[in-house]
C-alpha positions as CSV (number, residue, x, y, z in Angstrom):
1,X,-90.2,175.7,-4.3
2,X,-88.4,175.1,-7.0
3,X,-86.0,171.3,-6.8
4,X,-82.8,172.5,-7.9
5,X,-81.0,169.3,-7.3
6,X,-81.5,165.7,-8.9
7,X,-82.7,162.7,-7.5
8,X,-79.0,161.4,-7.5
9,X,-77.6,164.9,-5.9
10,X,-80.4,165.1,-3.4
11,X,-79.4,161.3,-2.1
12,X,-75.8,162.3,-1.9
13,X,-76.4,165.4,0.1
14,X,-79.1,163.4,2.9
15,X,-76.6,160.7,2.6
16,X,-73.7,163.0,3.3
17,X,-76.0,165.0,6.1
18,X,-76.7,161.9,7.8
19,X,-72.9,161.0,7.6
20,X,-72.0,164.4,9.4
21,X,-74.7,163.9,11.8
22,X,-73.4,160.8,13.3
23,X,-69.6,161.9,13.5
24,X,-71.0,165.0,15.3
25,X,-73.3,163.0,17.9
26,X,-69.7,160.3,17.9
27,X,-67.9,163.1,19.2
28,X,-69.9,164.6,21.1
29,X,-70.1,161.2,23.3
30,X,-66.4,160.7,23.0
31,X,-65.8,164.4,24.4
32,X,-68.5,163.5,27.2
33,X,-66.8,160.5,27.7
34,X,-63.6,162.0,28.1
35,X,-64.3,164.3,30.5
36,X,-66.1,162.2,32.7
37,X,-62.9,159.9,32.9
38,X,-60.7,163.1,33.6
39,X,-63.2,164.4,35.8
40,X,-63.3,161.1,38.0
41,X,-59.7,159.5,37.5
42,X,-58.5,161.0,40.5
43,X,-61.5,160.1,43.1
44,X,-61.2,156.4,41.4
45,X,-56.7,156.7,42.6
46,X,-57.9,157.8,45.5
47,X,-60.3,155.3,46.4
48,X,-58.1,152.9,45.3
49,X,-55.5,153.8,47.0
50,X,-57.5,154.1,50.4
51,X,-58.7,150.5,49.9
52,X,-55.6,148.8,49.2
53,X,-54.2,150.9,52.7
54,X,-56.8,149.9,54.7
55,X,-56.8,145.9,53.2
56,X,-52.9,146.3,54.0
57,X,-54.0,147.7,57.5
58,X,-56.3,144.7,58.3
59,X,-53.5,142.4,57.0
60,X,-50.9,144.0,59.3
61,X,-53.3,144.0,62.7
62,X,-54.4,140.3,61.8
63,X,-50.5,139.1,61.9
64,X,-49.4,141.8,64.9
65,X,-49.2,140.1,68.0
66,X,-52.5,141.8,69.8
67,X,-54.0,138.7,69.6
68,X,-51.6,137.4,71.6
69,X,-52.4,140.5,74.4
70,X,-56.2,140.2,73.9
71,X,-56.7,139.0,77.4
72,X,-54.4,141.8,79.0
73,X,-56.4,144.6,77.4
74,X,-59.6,143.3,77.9
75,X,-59.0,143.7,81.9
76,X,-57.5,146.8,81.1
77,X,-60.6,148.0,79.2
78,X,-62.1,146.5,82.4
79,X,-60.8,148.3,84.6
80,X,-60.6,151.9,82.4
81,X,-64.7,151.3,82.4
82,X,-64.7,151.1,86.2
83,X,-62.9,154.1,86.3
84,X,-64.9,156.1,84.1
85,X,-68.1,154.9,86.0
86,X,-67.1,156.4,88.8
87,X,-66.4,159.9,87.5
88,X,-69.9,159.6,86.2
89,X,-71.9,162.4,87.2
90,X,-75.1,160.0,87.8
91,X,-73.1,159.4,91.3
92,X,-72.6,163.4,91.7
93,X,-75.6,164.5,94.2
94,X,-73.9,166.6,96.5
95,X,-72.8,169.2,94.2
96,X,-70.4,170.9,95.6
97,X,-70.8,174.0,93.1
98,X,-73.7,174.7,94.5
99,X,-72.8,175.3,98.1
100,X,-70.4,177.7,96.9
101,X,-72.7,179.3,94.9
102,X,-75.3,179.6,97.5
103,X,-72.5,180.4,100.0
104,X,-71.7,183.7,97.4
105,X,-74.8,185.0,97.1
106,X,-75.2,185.2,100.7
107,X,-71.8,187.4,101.0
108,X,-71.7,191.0,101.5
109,X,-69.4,193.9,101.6
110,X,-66.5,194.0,104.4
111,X,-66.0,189.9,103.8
112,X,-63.4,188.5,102.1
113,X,-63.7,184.7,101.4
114,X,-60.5,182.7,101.3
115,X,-61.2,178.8,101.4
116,X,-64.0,176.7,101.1
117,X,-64.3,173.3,102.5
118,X,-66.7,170.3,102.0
119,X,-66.5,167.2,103.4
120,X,-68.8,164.3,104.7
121,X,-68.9,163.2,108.2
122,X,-70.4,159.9,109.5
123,X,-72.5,160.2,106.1
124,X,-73.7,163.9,106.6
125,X,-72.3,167.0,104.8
126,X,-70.8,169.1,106.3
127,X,-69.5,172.6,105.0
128,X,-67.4,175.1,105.8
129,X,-66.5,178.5,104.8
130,X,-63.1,180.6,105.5
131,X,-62.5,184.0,105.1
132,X,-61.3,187.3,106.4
133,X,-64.1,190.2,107.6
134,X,-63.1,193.9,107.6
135,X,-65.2,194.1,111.4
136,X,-67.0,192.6,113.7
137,X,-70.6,193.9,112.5
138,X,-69.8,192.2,109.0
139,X,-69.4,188.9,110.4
140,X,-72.4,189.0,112.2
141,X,-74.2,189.8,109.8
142,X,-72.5,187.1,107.2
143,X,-73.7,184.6,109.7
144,X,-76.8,185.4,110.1
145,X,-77.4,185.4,106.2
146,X,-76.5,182.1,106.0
147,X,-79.1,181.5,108.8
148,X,-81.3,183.0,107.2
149,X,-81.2,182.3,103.8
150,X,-83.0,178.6,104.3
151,X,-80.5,176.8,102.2
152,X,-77.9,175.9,105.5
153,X,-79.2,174.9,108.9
154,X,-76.3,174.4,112.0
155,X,-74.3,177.9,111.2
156,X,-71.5,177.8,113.7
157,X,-69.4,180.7,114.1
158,X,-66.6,180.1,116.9
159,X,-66.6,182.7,119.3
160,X,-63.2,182.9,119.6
161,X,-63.5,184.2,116.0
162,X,-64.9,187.4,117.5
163,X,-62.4,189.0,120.1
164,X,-60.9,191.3,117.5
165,X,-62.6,194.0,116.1
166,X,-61.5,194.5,112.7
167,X,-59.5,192.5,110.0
168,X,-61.0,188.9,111.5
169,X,-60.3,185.8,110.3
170,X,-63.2,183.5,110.5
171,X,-64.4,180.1,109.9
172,X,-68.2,179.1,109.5
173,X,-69.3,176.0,109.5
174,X,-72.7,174.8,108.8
175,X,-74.8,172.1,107.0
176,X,-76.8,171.9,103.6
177,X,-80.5,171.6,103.9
């Protein structure tokens, strides 16, 4: 190839290349630069602004008077603690959802079920179940379901609960097993 340029040209052209070169890779840092501060500025605001209204927040509860009160909501917390231990289902054995689900899946056609009751007596359960029956064969056999079903012993139907024979109101009552 054929050197069309001198020795002096050829430096000013490399020197001029090199000059270009380094504004280009300048800028192209600056424009990085620029929109990596764009980009960010209002995530760093909003930081900052979070800080300085939580640092204001901690400087507010610090002065407010709840120290002063400190004692009256502890035994408030105290007591709030108490109360939610004993809603704890831990304590919840009896489960009165069951009965009544038990109780349902023993009912059959021509009974109408009105009130259920559950209750503890002298520290044994005892449930009770009140209804309408379209007959007296329905209730008969409704009772002895519940006999039979091995989930309630003690099914008590009053025979007073039996002189009419059709719309009857009824009560059972019986105990869980």
């Amino acid at each position: 190839m054929l050197k069309l340029l001198t020795e002096e040209e050829r430096e000013k052209v490399s020197h001029e290349y090199h000059l270009r070169r380094a504004i280009v890779i300048i800028m192209a840092l600056v424009s990085i630069l620029v929109i990596g501060i764009i980009g960010l500025l209002p995530s760093y605001i909003l930081s900052d602004l979070r800080y300085k209204e939580a640092f204001e927040w901690d400087r507010v509860v610090d002065n407010s008077s709840l120290k002063e009160n400190e004692a009256e909501l502890q035994a408030w917390l105290a007591e709030t603690n108490k109360r939610l231990e004993a809603l704890s289902s831990k304590l919840d054995v009896d489960r009165p959802s069951d009965f009544i689900k038990k109780v349902l899946e023993q009912k059959i056609s021509g009974i109408s079920i009105t009130n259920f009751s559950w209750g503890k007596v002298a520290g044994k359960v005892v449930l009770s179940v009140s209804g309408e029956a379209s007959n007296r064969q329905a209730l008969v056999a409704f009772k002895d379901r519940l006999s039979a079903s091995g989930y309630f012993s003690n099914v008590a139907l009053p025979v007073s609960d039996l002189a009419k024979d059709k719309e009857i109101s009824f009560q059972i009552k019986f105990s869980p097993i």
